[in-house]
N, C-alpha and C positions, 0 to 999 in steps of 0.2 A: 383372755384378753381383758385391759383393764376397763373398766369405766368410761375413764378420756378419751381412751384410743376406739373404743368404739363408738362414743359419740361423734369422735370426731369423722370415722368413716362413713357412719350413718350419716351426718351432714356433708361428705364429702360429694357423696353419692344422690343425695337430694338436688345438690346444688349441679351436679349434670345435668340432671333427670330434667330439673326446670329448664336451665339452657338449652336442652333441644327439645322440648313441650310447648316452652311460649312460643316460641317463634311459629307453631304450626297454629296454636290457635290466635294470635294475630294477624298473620296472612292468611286466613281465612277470612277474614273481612273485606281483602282487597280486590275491587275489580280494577280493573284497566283502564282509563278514559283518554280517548286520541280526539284529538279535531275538534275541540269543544268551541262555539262561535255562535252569536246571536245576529239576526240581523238588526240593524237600524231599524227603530221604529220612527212610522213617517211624524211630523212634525204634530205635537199635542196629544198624542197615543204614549199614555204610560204601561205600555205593556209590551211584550218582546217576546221573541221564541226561543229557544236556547233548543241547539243540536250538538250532538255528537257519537262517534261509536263508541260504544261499551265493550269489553271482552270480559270474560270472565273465566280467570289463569285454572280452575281447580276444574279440572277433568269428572271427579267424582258427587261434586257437586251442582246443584242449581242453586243461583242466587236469585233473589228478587230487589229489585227496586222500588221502596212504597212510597217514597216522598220527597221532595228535593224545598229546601230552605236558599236565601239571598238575602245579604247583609241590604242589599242595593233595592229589595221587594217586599211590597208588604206581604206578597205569598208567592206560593213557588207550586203549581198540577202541572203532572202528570198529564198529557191531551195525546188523541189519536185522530188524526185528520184521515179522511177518505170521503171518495166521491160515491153517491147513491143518484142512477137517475139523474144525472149531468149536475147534480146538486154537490158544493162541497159540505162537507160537515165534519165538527170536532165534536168529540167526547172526552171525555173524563175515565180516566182509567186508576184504578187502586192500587195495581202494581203493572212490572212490566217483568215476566221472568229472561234472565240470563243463562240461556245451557251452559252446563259444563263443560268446557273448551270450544267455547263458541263465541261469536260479537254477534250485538243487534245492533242495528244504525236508529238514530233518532235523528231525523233527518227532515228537509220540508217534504209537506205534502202526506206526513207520516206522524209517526211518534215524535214528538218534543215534551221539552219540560215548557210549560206557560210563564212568565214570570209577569208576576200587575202588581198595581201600586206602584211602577218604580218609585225610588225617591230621589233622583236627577235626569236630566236628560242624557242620554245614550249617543256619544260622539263614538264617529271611525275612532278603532285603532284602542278604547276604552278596555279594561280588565274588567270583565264582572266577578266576585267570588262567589261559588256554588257550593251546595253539601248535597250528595246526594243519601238516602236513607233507607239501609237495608233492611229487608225483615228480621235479620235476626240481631237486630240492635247498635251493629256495625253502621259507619258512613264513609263514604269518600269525597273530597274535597277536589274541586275542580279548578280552575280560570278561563274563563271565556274571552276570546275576542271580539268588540263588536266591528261585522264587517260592514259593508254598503249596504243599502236599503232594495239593490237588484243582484244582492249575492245569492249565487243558489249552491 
């Protein structure tokens, strides 16, 4: 076999190889995001809660969630709401994991992403744009609708 002809096999063959490789390590990045919505924050509150479900398509994998960014916020945590002793209370959380072939709800009352700072005020019916931030260096991009201020 001459030279050419097997360079050119050998690139023929490379050039499969990559077309069905990227794709797997690409969508390995991707989670799912359904129902993304913030409520209205009441009047001179530059801060808002961002819910929605996450799924996460890769069976063999867990993904995590460690941080979510907003063009619209000076920053974007992670929070976990729950009641203690009739008390409500938020924390802070580092990450939130998504099983493999499972959704977690970020939902009130529950996990949401925090968004403060805003940098305008939050009208019905507004787009927020979200990034959410995986651990393993991947993100996913979201939009938000904002709904009423008594949407649950």
């Amino acid at each position: 076999m001459s030279k050419v002809l097997r360079r050119t096999v050998l690139a023929a063959t490379l050039a499969v190889a990559l077309a069905v490789v990227s794709p797997l390590f690409a969508a390995d990045t991707l989670l799912v995001v359904e129902n993304a919505w913030i409520r209205k924050p009441p009047p001179g509150l530059d801060s808002a809660a961002l819910y929605f479900t996450v799924k996460n398509p890769w069976k063999s994998r867990d993904l995590f969630i460690v941080g979510a960014t907003s063009s619209l916020a000076a920053s974007a945590m992670i929070h976990e709401s729950s009641t203690v002793d009739s008390q409500s209370r938020m924390r802070m959380k580092d990450n939130v994991k998504i099983p493999g072939g499972k959704s977690v709800a970020f939902a009130p009352d529950g996990l949401h992403v925090m968004l403060t700072g805003l940098t305008k005020a939050l009208e019905v019916g507004d787009k927020v744009p979200v990034t959410l931030e995986l651990d393993h260096g991947g993100s996913v991009d979201l939009v938000a609708t904002v709904r009423p201020l008594d949407a649950t």
